[in-house]
N, C-alpha and C positions, 0 to 999 in steps of 0.2 A: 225590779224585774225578777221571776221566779229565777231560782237553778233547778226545776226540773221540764219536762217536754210533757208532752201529752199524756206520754203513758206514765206519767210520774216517776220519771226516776234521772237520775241527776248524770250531768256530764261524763263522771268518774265511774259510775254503774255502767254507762252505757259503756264506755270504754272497756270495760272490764270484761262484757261480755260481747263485745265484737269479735266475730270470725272474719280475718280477710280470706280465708280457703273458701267463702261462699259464693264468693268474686271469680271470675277471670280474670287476668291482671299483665299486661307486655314487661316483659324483661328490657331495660335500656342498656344500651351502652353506650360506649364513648369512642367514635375513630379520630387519630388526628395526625393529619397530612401535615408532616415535617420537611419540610423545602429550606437548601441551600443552595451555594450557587458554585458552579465547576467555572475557575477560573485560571485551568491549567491552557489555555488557548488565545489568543488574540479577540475574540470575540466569546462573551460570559454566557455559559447556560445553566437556566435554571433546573437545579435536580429537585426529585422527590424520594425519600425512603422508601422501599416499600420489603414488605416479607412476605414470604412462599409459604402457604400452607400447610400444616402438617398432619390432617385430619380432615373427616369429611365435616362441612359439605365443602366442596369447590376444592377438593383434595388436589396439592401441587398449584394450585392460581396464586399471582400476588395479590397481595393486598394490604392496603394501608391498617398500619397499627392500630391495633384498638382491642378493648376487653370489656365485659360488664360492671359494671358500676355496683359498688359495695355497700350493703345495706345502710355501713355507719359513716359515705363519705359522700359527697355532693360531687355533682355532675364534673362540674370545673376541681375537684380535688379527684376526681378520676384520670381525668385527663392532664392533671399536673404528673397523677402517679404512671401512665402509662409513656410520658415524655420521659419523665425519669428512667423509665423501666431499659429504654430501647437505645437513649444517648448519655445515661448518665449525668446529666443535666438539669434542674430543674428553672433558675433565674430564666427564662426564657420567652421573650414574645411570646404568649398565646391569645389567638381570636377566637373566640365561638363564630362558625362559618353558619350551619344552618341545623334544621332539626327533620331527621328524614325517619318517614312513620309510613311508607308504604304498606299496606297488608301483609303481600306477600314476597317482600321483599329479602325475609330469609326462610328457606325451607325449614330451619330445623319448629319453630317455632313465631308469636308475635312479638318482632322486636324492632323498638323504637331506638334508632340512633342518634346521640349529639356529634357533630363533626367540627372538629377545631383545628385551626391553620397553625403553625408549630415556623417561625421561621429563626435560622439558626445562623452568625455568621461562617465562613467558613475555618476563619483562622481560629473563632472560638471551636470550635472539633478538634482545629491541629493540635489546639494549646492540652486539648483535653485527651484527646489517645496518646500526646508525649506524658503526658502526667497519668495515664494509666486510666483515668477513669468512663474510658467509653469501652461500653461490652464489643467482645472480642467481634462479635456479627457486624457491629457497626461501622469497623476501621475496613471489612471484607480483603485483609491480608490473606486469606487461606482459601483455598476451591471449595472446600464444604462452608467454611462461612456465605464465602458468596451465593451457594445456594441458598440459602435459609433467607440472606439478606439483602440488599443493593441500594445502591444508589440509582437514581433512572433519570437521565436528562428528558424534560419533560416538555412539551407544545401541541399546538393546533397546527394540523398543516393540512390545509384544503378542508375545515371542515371535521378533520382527521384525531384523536389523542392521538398522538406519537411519544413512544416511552423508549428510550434506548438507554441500556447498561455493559458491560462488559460479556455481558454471557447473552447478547442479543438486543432484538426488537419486539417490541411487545403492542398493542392495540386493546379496544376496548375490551373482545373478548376474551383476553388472556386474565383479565379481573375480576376478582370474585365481588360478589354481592352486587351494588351500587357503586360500586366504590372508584368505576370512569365516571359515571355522574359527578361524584365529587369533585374529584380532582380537574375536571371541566370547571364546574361550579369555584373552586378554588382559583385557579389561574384567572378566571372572571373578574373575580373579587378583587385582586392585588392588581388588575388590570384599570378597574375601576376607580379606585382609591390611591394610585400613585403617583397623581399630581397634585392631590388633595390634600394627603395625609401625611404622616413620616413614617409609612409603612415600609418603603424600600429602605430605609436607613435601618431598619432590624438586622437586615442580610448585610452589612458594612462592618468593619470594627469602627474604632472612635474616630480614626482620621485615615485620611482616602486621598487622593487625585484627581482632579476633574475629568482624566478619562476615563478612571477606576467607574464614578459615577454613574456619568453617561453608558457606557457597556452594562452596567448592572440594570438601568429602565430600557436600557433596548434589549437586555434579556427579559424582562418583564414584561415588555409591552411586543415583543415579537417584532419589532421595524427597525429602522435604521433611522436617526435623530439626527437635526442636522445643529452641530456643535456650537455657531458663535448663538442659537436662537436656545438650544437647552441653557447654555451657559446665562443667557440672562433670564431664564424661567426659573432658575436655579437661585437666583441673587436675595431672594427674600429666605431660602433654606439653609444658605451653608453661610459657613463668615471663613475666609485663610486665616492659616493660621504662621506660625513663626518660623517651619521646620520645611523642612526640603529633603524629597526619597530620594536615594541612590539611584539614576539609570543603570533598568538593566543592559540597557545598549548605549553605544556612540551615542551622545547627546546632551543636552539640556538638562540638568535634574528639576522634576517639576516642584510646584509648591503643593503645601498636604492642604485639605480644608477639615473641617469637623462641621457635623451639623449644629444651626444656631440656637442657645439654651432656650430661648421662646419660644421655638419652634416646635419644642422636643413633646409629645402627647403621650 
């Protein structure tokens, strides 16, 4: 088989004199929607990070993290380095969610985004602003942090986003770009896959409560579960294990479970 083409000239030539400026060419990036779970309540909700913009376009909108993607790293080492960037964290469930190419879906320019799901437990954060290593925006101790950053307890309701944080309520059009599409698109997804998968054991540390459990897929799935029918839905996922929580009230200390190693994907 020759190594040259028609015009005779070899691989290495042609490369050499390639112009990509001849091209038109989309700029990609990477957003990724980092979801935990607010378990300061009797009943669990599911949060999303999001950040305030501080430039145009959608100057002031939240919007979920994300940056361009660097000539010398791959899509998914983009979005490892933006996880990094915002919790300090890298070891961390990440899913590629979907790939959004609308036209003109950003003013400044044509740009192709990858969106990746980021789910994080909660106690892993705790562990991690006691050890200093989450950016000061992340822990939102401060009024100016909080602007810049939040936390947003996130659902459907009637059809509806509903995003709620400490400094308010927010809806689709408080969001820059696509980026309610997303997160629609995201809570689908974890919706989809949370009887299937061991998706909702991302959001858990190692060992849990069967009520701990049960309150994290009914923050997940939006309903109310009824316990003795989870509890045996549940028998092929988890195995008890040897250890017993403290009540935090009059009662009963429960037993802890962990997810089962065969299970574990």
């Amino acid at each position: 088989m020759s190594g040259k083409n028609a015009q005779g000239i070899t691989e290495q030539e042609f490369l050499d004199s390639y112009n990509p400026e001849k091209y038109e060419h989309p700029s990609v990036t990477v957003d990724t929607l980092i979801f935990t779970v607010d378990k300061s309540r009797e009943d669990y909700h599911l949060q999303i990070l999001l950040v305030r913009r501080e430039d145009h376009p959608f100057l002031h909108k939240w919007a979920v993290p994300g940056g361009f993607v660097g000539m010398k790293e791959s899509v998914e080492q983009a979005a490892v380095r933006k996880l990094e960037e915002e919790t300090g964290l890298r070891d961390t469930y990440l899913e590629q969610l979907y790939t959004w190419g609308d036209v003109e879906r950003d003013p400044r320019t044509r740009i192709i985004s990858v969106s990746y799901i980021a789910l994080i437990p909660r106690e892993t954060l705790l562990c991690a602003k006691k050890e200093g290593r989450c950016p000061a925006v992340l822990t939102g101790e401060g009024k100016q942090d909080m602007q810049r950053a939040a936390w947003h307890h996130v659902s459907i309701r009637e059809e509806r986003l509903w995003l709620q944080s400490e400094s308010g309520e927010l809806d689709e059009k408080d969001l820059a770009f696509d980026h309610g599409r997303m997160i629609r698109l995201a809570l689908e997804r974890m919706k989809n896959k949370v009887f299937y998968t061991d998706i909702a054991f991302k959001l858990l540390p190692e060992k849990f409560t069967f009520p701990e459990l049960q309150r994290l897929y009914e923050a997940i799935l939006e309903e109310k579960l009824h316990a003795p029918n989870f509890r045996r839905d549940m028998g092929k996922w988890v195995e008890q294990t040897d250890e017993k929580c403290k009540p935090q009230k009059a009662g009963k200390p429960a037993w802890y479970f962990r997810q089962r190693q065969n299970e574990k994907h």
